[in-house]
ZANU-75178 format. One record per residue (C-alpha): residue number from 1; residue in one letter; y, z, x. Coordinates in nm, 4 decimals. Layout:
<atoms>
NUM, A, Y, Z, X
...
</atoms>
This chain:
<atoms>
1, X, -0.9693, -4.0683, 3.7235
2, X, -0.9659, -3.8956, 3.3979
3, X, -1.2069, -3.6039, 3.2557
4, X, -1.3475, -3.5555, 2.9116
5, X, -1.2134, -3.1935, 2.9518
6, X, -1.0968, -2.9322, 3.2105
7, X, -1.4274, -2.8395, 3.3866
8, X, -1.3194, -2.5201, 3.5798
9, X, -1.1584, -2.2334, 3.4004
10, X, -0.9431, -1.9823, 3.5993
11, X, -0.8392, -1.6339, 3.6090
12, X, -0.5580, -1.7204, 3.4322
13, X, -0.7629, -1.8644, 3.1494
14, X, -0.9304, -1.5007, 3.0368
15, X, -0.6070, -1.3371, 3.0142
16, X, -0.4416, -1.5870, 2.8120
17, X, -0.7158, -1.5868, 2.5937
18, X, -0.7315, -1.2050, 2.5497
19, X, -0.3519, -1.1707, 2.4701
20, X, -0.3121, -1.4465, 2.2126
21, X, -0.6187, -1.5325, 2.0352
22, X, -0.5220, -1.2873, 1.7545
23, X, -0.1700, -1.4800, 1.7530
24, X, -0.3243, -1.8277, 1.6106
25, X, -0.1969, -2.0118, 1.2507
26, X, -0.4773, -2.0877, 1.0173
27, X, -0.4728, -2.4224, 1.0605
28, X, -0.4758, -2.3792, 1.4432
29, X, -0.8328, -2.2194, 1.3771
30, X, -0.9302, -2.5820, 1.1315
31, X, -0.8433, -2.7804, 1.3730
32, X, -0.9810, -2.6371, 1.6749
33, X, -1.3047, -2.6546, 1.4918
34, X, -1.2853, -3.0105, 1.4221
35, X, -1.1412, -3.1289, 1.7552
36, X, -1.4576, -2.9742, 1.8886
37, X, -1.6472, -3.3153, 1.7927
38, X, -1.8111, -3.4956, 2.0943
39, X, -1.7011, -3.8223, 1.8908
40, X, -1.3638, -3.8170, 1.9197
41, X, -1.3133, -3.6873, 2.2568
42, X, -1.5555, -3.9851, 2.3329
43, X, -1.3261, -4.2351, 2.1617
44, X, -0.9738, -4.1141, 2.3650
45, X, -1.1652, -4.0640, 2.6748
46, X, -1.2826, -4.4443, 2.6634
47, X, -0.9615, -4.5247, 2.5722
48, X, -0.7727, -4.3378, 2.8603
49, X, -1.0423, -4.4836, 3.0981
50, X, -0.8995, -4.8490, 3.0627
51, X, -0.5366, -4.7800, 3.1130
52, X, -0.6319, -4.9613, 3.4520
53, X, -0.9771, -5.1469, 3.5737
54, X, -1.0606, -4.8877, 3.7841
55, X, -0.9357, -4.5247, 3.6279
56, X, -1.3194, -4.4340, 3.5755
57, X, -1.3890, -4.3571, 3.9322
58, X, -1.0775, -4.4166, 4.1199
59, X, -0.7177, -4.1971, 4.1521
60, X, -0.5990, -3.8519, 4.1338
61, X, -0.7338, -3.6654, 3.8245
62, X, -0.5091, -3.6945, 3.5267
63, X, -0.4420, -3.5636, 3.1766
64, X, -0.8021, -3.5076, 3.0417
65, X, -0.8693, -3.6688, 2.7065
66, X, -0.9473, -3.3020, 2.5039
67, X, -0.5310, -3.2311, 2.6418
68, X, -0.4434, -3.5366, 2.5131
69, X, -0.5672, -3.5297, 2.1490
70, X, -0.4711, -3.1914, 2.1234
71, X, -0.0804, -3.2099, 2.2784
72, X, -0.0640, -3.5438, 2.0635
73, X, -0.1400, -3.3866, 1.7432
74, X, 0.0800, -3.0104, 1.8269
75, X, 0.3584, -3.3131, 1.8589
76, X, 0.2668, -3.4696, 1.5371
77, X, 0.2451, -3.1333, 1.3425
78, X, 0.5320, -3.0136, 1.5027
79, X, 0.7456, -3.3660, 1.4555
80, X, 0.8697, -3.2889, 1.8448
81, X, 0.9363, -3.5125, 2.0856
82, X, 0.7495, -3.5664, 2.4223
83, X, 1.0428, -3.3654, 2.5386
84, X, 1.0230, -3.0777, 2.2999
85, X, 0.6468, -3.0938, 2.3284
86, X, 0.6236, -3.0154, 2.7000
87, X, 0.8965, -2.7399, 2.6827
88, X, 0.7276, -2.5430, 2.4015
89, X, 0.3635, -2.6034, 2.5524
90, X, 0.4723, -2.4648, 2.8944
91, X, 0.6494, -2.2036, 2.6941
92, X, 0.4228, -2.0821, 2.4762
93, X, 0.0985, -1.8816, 2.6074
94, X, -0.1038, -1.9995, 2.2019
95, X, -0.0075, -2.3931, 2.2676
96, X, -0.1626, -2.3577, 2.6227
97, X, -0.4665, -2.1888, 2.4646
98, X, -0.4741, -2.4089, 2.1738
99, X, -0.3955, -2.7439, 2.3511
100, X, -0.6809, -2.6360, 2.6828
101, X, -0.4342, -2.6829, 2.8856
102, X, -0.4468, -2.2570, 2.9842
103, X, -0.3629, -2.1955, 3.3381
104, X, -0.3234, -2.5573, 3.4506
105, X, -0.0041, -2.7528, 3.4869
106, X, 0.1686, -2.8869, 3.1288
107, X, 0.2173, -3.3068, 3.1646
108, X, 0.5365, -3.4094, 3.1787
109, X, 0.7235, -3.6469, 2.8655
110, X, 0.6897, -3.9369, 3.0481
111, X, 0.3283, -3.8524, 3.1510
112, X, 0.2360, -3.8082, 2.7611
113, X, 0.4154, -4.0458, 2.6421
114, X, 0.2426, -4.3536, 2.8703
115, X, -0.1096, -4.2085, 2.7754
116, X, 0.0074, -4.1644, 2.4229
117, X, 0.0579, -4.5652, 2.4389
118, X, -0.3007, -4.5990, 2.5676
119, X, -0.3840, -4.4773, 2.2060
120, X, -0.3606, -4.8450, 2.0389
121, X, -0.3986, -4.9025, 1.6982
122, X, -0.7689, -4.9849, 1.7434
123, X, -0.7997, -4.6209, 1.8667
124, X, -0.5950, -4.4487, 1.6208
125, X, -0.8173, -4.6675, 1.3454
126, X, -1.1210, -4.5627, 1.5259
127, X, -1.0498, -4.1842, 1.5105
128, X, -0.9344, -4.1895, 1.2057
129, X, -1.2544, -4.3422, 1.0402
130, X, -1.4197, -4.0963, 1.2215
131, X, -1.1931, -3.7533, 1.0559
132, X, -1.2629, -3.8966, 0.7232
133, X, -1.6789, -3.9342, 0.8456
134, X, -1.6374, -3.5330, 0.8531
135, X, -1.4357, -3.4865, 0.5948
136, X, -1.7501, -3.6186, 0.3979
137, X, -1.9652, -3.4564, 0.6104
138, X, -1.7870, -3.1179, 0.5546
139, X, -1.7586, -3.1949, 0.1726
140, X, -1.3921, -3.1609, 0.1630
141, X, -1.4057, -3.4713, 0.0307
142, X, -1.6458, -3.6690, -0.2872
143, X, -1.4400, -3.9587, -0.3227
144, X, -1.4024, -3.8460, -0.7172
145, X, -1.0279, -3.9480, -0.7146
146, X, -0.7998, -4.1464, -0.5216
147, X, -0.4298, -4.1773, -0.4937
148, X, -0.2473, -4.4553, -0.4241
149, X, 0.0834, -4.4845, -0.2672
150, X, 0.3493, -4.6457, -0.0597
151, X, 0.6755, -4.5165, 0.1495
152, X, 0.8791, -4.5952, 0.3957
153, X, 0.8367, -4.5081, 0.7877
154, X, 1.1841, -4.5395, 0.8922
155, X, 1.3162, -4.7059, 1.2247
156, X, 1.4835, -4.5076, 1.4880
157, X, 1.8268, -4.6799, 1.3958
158, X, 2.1965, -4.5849, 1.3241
159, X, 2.2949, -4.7106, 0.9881
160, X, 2.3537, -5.0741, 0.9996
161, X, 2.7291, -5.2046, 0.9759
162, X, 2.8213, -5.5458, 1.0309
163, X, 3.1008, -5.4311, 1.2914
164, X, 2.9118, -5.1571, 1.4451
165, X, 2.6132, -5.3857, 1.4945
166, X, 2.8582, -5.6829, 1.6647
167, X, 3.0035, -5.3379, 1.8896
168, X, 2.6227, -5.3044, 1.9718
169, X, 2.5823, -5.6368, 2.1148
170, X, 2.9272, -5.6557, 2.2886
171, X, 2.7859, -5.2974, 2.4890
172, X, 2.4471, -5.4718, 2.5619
173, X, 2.5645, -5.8012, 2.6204
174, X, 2.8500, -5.6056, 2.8684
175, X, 2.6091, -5.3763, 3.0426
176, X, 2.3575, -5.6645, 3.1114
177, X, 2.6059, -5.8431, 3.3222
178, X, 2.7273, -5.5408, 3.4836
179, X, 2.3944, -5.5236, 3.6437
180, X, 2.3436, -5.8795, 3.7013
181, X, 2.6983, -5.8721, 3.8892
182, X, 2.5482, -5.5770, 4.1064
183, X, 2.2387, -5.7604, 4.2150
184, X, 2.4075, -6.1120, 4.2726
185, X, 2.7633, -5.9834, 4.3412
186, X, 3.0861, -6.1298, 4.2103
187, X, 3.0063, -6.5286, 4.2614
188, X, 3.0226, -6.7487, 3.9849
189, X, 3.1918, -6.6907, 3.6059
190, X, 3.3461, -6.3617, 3.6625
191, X, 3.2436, -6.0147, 3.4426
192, X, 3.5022, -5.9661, 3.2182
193, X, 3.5184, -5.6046, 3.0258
194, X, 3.6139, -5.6205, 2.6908
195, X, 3.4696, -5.3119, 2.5527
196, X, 3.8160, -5.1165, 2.4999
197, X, 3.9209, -5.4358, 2.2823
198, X, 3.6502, -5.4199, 2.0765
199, X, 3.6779, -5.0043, 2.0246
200, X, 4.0435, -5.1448, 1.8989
201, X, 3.9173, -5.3559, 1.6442
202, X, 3.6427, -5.0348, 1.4991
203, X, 3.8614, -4.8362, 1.4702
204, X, 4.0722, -5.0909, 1.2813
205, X, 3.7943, -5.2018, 1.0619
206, X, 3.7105, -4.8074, 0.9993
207, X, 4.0653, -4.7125, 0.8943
208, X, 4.1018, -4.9857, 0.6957
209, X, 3.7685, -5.0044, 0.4936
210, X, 3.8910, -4.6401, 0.3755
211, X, 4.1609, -4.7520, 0.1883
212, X, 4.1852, -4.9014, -0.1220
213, X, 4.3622, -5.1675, -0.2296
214, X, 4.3949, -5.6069, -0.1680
215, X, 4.6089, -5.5328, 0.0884
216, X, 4.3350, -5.3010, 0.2859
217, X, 4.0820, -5.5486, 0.2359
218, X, 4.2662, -5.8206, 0.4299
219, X, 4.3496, -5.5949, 0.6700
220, X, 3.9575, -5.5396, 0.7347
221, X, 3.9034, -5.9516, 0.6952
222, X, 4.1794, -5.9689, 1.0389
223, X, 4.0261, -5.6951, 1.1986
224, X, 3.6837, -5.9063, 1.1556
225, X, 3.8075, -6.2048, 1.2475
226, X, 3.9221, -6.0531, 1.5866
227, X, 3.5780, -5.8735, 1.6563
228, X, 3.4348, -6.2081, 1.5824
229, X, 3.6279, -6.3727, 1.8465
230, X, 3.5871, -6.1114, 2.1051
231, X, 3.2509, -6.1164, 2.0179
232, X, 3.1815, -6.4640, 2.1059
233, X, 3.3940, -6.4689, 2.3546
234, X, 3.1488, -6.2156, 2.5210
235, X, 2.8320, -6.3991, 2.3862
236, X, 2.9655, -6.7042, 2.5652
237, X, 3.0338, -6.5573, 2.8821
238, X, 2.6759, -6.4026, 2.9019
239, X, 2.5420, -6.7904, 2.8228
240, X, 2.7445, -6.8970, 3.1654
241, X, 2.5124, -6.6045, 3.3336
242, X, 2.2292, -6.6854, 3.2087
243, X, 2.2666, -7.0666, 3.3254
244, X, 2.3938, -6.9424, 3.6652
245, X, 2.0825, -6.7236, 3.7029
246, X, 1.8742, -7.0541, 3.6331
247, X, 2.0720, -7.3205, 3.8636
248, X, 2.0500, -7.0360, 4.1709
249, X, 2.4261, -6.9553, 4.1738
250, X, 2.3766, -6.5783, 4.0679
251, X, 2.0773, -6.4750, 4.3113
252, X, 1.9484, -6.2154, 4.5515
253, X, 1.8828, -6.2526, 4.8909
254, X, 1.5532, -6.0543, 4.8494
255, X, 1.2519, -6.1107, 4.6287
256, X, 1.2796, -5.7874, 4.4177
257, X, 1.6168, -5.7890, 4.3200
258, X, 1.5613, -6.1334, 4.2765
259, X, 1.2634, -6.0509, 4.0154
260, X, 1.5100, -5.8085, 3.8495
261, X, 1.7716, -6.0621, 3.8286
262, X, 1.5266, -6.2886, 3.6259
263, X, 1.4285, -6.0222, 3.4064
264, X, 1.8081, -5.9711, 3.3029
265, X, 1.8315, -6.2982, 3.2156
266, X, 1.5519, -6.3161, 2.9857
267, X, 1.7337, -6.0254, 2.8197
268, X, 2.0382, -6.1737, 2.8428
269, X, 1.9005, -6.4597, 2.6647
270, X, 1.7359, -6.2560, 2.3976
271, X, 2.0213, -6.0765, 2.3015
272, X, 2.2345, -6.3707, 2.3029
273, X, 2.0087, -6.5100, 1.9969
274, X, 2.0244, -6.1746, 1.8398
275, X, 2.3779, -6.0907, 1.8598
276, X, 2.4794, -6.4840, 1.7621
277, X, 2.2699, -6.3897, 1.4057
278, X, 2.4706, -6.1057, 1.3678
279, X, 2.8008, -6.2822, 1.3900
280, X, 2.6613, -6.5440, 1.1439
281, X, 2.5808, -6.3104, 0.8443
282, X, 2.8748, -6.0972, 0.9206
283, X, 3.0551, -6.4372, 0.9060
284, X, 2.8480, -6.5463, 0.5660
285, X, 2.9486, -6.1351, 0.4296
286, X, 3.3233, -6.1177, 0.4880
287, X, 3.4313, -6.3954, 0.4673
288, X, 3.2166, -6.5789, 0.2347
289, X, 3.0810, -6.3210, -0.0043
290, X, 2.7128, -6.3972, 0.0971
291, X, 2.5143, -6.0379, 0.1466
292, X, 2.1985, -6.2134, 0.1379
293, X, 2.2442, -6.4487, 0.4634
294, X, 1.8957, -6.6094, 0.5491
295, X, 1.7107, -6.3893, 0.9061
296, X, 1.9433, -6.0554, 0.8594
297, X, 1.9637, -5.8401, 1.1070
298, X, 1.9952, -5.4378, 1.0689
299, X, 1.9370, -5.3467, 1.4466
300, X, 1.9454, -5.5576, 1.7796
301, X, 1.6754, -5.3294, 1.9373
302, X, 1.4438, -5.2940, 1.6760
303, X, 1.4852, -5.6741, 1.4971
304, X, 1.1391, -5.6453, 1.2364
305, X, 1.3146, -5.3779, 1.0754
306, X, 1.3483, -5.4705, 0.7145
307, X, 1.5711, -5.3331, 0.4256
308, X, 1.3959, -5.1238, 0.1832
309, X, 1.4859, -5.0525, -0.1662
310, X, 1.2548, -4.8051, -0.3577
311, X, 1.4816, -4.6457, -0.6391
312, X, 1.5106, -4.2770, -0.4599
313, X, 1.8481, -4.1072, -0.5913
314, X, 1.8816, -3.9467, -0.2775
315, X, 1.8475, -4.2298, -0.0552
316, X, 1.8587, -4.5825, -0.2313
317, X, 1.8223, -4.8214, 0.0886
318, X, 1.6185, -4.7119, 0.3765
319, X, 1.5476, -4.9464, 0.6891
320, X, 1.2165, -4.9515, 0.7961
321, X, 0.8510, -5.0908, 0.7518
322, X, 0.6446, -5.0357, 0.4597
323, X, 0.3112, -4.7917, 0.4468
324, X, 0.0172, -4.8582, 0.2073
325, X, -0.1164, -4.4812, 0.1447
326, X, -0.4411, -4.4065, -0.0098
327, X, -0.5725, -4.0231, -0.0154
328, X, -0.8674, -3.8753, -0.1601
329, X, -0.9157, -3.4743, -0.2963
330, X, -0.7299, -3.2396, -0.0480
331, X, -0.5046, -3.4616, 0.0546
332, X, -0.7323, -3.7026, 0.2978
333, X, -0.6203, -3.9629, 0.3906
334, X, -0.8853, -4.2056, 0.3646
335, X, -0.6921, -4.5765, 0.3909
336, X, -0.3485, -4.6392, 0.5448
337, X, -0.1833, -4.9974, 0.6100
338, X, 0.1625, -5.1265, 0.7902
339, X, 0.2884, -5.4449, 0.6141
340, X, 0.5191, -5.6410, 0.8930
341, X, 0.6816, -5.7906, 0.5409
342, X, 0.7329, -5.5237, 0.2307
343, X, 0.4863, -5.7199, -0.0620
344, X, 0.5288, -5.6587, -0.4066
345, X, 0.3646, -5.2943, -0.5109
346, X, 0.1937, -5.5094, -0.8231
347, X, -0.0471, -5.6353, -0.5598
348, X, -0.1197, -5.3997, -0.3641
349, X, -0.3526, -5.1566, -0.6319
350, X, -0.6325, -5.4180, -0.6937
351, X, -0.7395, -5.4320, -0.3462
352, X, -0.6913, -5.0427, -0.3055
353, X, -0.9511, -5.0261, -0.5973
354, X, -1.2102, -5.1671, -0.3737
355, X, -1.2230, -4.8445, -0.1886
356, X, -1.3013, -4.6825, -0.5549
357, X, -1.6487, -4.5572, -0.5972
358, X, -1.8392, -4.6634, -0.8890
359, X, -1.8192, -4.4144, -1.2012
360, X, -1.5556, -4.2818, -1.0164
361, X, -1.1080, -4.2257, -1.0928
362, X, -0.8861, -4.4270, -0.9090
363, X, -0.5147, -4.2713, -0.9795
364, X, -0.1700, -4.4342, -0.9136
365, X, 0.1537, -4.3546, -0.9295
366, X, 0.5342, -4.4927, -0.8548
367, X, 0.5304, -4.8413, -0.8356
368, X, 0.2112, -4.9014, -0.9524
369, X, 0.2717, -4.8954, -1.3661
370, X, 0.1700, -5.1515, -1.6022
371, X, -0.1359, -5.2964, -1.8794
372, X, -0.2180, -5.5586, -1.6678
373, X, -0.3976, -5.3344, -1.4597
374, X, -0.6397, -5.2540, -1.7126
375, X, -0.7866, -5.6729, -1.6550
376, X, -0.7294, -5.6809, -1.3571
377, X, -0.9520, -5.3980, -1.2354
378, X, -1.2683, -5.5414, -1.5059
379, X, -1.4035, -5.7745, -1.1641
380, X, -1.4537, -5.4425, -0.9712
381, X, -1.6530, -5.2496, -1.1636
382, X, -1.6795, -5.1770, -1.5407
383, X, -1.8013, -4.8438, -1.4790
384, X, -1.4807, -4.7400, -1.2944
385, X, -1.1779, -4.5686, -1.4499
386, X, -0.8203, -4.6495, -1.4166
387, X, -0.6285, -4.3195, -1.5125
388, X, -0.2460, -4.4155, -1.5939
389, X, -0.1280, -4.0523, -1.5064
390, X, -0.0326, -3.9132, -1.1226
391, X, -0.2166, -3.6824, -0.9819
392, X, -0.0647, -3.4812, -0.6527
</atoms>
């Protein structure tokens, strides 16, 4: 069952709020203001309320939605983790105060981070619209200028190497099988470990990459080759699982394990496809001088990441997906989009445009240089303005 907000204050409540109200940041003071609206408490408390068909009226009482926004945006601020967030709430007498929580007991990661997943898309959309409704509201913003932009939001990924990504599926691929021998014990193809082989062969590739030279560079092509055929070697025997799983030869005498044993094998199959990509464009790279081999791969957990070149000094390639970003005066954001492909920055300012009020500036910046503009903005509007400088 899950509350708007906490209904009963406590004793400890009043003394929190007499020692630390003086202690608040300024913007702990804006935002408290604005969380206050019935509107968006409404929209996460619907939203909590169908995590299951019957968490209106039924269960223990859990997080209440006011908690939730609140600890969700400290996190965001803050750029913690659901880890960090729950040790510095339970820490920290102004987060309690600032977050409602006071007197009561602090969620736990885990507990914030499955409601924070009950926040879909939809909802974040929803609540969103409804920050910029007050924005207007509040006049903070006219909608006089807008400014268009894209970046990166970065994947949670070590940087992508063709031999560290083949040691990544020899691990997964190793560990999968581990547990499926544990469930079904040692019948069928037997679990070979060839992890310490292939920490050989990076080191290998790693000492030899470092040097320079022809003669260091076939060095690294034989210390491929060899984590190639370890590596399918491994990929093979996790395809004999896999089939054993399906004809009954690796099974469990009991109906959960045996559920668990299926669900290996549909990640055992899934990695199987990922990791045989990654020995095909490490193949096409090394020893063919391809870098531009057709479905590349940068991560075997996180597979729609894509590479991202935007011309920064400081950090040429980034691996990641690629955010649309349109703000308004004060630094609103009034627009935001998540391409699953990156598409060319050319045609992404017309439709942005649409937004633009009439008689109104529309502002760009990076990417988004060029005369053609100029025509291509005429259909929207003749009274708006396309000003060719940035403004920040």
């Amino acid at each position: 069952m899950i509350d708007l907000r906490h209904t009963q204050r406590n004793f400890g409540d009043g003394f929190i709020h007499e020692t630390v109200d003086e202690l608040w940041e300024e913007w702990m003071r804006q935002a408290d203001k604005v969380l206050e609206d019935e509107t968006l408490l409404a929209t996460v408390h619907e939203a909590l309320q169908k995590r299951h068909p019957r968490s209106r009226t039924h269960g223990r009482p859990g997080t209440p939605a006011e908690v939730v926004l609140r600890m969700l945006l400290l996190k965001h601020i803050r750029n913690w983790s659901f880890e960090e967030l729950e040790r510095e709430v339970r820490a920290n007498l102004v987060y309690r105060q600032f977050t409602r929580i006071g007197a009561e007991k602090v969620p736990d990661a885990k507990t914030l981070g499955r409601v924070a997943r009950a926040l879909a898309p939809p909802v974040i959309e929803t609540i969103h619209s409804r920050m910029v409704a007050l924005a207007q509201e509040q006049k903070v913003v006219s909608g006089r200028r807008m400014r268009v932009d894209t970046t990166v939001v970065e994947a949670n990924i070590h940087y992508p190497t063709d031999s560290s990504l083949l040691g990544d599926g020899v691990r997964v691929l190793t560990r999968l099988m581990t547990k499926v021998t544990e469930i079904a014990g040692k019948v069928g193809t037997k679990l070979r470990d060839r992890r310490r082989s292939v920490q050989r062969r990076l080191i290998e590739i790693g000492r030899a990459s470092r040097s320079p030279g022809k003669s260091a560079q076939e060095k690294v092509k034989t210390a491929y080759g060899k984590l190639l055929e370890v590596t399918q070697r491994v990929m093979g025997q996790a395809k004999k699982f896999s089939t054993e799983i399906s004809q009954g030869i690796k099974r469990a005498s009991e109906l959960l394990p045996q559920a668990a044993l299926q669900a290996l094998q549909r990640e055992l199959d899934t990695m199987v496809v990922r990791v045989g990509q990654v020995i095909r464009q490490t193949q096409a790279r090394v020893f063919d001088g391809n870098t531009h081999a057709e479905g590349k791969l940068v991560s075997l957990f996180e597979p729609d990441t894509e590479i991202i070149r935007k011309g920064k000094a400081s950090k040429p390639t980034e691996f990641g997906k690629l955010v649309k970003i349109q703000e308004a005066e004060n630094q609103i954001i009034i627009a935001y989009e998540v391409y699953a492909q990156r598409p060319n920055d050319h045609d992404l300012l017309v439709p942005a445009g649409a937004l633009a009020r009439p008689n109104r500036w529309l502002v760009k910046r990076g990417g988004f240089t060029g005369g053609c503009y100029e025509r291509d903005f005429q259909w929207l509007s003749s009274s708006r303005k396309l000003m060719a400088t940035e403004w920040c």
